[in-house]
Backbone as CSV, one residue per row, in Angstrom:
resi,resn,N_x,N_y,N_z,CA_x,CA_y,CA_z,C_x,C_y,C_z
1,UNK,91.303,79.709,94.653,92.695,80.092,94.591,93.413,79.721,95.882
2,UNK,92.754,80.230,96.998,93.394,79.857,98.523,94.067,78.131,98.348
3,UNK,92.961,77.530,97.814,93.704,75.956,97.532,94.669,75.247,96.964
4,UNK,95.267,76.835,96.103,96.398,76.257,95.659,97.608,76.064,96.214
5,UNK,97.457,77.074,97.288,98.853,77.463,98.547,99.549,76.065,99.325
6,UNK,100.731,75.835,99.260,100.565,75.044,100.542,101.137,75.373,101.649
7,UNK,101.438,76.421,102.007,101.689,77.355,103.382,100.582,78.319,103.269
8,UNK,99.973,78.901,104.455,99.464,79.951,104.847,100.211,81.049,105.523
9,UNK,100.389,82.208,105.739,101.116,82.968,106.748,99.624,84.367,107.113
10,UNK,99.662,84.521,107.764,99.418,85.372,108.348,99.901,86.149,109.070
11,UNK,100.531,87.811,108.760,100.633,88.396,109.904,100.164,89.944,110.201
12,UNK,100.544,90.502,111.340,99.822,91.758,111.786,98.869,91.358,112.170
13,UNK,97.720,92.688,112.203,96.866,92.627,112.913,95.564,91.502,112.560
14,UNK,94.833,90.812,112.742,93.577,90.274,111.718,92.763,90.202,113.142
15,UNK,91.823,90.354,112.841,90.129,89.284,113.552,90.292,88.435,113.302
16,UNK,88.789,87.680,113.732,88.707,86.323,114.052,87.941,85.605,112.518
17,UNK,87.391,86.529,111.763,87.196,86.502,110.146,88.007,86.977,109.417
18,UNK,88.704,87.246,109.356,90.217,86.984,108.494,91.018,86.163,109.031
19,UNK,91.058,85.086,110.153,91.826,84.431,110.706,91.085,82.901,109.838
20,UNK,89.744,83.168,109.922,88.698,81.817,109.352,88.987,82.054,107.821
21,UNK,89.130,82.856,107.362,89.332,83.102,105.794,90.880,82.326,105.431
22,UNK,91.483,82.822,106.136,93.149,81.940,105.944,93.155,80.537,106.765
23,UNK,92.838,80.633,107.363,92.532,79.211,107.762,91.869,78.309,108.085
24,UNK,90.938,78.992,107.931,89.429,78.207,108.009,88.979,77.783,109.255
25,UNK,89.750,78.423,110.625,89.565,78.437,111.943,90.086,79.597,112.564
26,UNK,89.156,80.048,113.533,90.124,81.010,114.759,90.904,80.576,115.443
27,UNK,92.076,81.256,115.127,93.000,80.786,115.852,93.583,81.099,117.183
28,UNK,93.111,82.178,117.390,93.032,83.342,118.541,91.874,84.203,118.753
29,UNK,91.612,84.350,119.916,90.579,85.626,120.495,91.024,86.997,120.236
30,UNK,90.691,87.741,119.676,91.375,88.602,119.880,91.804,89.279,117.851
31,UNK,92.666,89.744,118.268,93.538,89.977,117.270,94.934,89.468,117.168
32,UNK,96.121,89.322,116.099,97.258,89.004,116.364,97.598,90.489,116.439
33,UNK,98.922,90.447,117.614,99.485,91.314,118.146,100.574,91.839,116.362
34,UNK,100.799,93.450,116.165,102.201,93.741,115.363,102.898,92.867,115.818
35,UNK,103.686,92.297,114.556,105.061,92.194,114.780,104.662,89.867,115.136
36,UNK,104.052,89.702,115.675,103.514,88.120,115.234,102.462,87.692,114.208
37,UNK,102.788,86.493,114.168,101.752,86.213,112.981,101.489,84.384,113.511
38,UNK,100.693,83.351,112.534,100.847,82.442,112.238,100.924,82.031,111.126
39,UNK,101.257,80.615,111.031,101.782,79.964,109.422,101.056,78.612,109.803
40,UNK,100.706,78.120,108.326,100.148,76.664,108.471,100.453,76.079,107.120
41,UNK,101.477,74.686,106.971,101.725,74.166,106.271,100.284,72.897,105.909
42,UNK,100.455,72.752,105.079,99.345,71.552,104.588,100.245,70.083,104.143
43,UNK,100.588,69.941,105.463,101.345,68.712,105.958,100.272,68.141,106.910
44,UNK,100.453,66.468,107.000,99.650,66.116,107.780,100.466,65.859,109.457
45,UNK,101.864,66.906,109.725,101.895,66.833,111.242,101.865,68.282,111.143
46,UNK,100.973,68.924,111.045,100.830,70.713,111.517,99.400,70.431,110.927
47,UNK,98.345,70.039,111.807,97.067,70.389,111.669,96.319,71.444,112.098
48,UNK,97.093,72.692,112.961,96.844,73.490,113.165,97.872,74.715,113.065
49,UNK,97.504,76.089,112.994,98.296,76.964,112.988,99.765,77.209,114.341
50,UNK,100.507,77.845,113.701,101.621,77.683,114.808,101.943,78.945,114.549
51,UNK,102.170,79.677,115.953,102.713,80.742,116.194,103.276,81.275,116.100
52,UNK,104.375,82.419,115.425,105.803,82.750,115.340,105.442,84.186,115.377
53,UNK,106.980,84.879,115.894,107.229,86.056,116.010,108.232,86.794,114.956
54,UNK,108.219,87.989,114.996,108.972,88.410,113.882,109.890,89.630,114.819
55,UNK,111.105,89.490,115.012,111.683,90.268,115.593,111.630,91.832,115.014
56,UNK,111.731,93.102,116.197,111.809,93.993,115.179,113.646,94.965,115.310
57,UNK,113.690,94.304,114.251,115.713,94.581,113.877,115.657,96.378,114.252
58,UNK,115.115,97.218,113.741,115.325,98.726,113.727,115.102,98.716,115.260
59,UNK,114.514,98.642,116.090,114.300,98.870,117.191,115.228,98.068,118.718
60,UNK,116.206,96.848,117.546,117.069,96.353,118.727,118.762,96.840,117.730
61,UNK,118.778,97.358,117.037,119.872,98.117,116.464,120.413,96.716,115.586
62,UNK,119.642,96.256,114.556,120.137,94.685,113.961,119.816,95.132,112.038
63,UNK,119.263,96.350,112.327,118.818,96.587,110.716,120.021,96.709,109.845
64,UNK,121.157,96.570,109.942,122.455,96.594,109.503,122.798,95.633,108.486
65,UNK,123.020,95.937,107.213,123.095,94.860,105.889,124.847,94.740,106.209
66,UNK,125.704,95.234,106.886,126.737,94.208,107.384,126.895,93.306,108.240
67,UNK,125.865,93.892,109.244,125.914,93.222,110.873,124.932,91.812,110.466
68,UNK,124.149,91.949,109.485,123.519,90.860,108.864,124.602,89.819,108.510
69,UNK,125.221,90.057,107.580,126.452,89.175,106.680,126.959,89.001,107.863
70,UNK,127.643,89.631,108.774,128.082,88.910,109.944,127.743,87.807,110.503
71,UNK,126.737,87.802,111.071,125.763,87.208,111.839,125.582,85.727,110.566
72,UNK,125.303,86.129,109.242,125.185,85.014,108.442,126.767,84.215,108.444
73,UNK,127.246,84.835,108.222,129.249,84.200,108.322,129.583,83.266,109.177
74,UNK,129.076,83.724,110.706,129.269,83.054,112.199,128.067,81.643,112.261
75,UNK,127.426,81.662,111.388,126.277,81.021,111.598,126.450,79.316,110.945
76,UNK,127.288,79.913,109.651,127.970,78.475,108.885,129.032,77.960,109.854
């Protein structure tokens, strides 16, 4: 089934065997930190996982479904 995907994401916390399960490599020592993750497209220029963060909106005052539409408005 995993083979049918062609993005991976991973996020929260995982080991280094749930990191090999989604991607079939460790990608980190450790654990991923809350709140980051990685993603891996099955393109041949992303042969490895890439890093991204996930901001957290409730905690910088952004959880706002107007201040959103805003922010989307200014953006076009």
């Amino acid at each position: 089934m995993r083979e049918a995907f062609s993005t991976y994401v991973l996020l929260g916390t995982a080991n280094g065997d749930t990191q090999r399960m989604t991607f079939g490599q460790t990608v980190t020592t450790g654990t991923v930190p809350t709140g980051w993750g990685y993603y891996l497209s099955k393109v041949a220029t992303m042969p490895t996982p890439q890093l991204f963060v996930v901001p957290n909106l409730v905690k910088n005052n952004l959880e706002s479904l107007e201040l959103m539409g805003k922010l989307y408005k200014e953006k076009k």
